[in-house]
N, C-alpha and C positions, 0 to 999 in steps of 0.2 A: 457588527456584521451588516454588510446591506443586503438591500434585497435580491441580486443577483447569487450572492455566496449561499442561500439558502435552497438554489438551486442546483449546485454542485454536489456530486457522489462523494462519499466518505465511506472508507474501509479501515476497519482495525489488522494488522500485521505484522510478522516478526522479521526486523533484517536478517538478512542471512549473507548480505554481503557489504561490505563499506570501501572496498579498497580501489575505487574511482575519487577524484576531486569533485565535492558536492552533491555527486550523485548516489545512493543507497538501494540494492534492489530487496523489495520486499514481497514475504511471501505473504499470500493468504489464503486461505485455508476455507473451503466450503463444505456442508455434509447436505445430501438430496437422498428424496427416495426413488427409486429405479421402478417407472409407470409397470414393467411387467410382472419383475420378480420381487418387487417390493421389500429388497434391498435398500438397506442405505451405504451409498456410494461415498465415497469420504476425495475431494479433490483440492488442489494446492494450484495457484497461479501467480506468475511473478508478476509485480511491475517494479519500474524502474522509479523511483520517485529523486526531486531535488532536496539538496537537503546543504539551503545555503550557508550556514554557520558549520558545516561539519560537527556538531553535535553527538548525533545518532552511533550507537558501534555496532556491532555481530552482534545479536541476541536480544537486542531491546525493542522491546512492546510499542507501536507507534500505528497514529493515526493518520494519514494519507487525505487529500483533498485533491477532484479532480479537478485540472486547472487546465490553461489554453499550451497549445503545443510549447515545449521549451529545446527541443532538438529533437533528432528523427523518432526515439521512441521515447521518451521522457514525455508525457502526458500528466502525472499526476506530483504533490509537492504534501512533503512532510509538513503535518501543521503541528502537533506535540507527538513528544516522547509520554508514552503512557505509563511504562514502566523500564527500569532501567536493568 
């Protein structure tokens, strides 16, 4: 890795969807606590990631790297499968 990739975000998440060509949208999953009632808020956000070998399916544990734009919402690219 050089030293620019050490500066890109990385998120663990689950696909939840495979059925574009190379593209996979994946969830992720955040938990916060809520500054008044001090709740924990439990929230899910998609992104689209590439995912150039078609590898990935529905359900599998995957790691995300944020990369340079790749089409209008596709920002971010599968780097491994973490769990299958």
């Amino acid at each position: 890795m050089d030293q620019r990739t050490n500066r890109r975000k990385f998120l663990t998440g689950m696909v939840i969807s495979d059925k574009m060509n190379k593209t996979r949208v994946v969830q992720v999953r955040f938990t916060s606590m809520h500054e008044k009632y001090d709740k924990t808020i439990r929230r899910a956000v998609k992104y689209k990631a590439h995912d150039e070998k078609n590898e990935s399916r529905t359900g599998d544990t995957v790691r995300i790297m944020e990369t340079r734009p790749i089409s209008k919402e596709k920002r971010w690219m599968i780097q491994e499968i973490v769990k299958k």
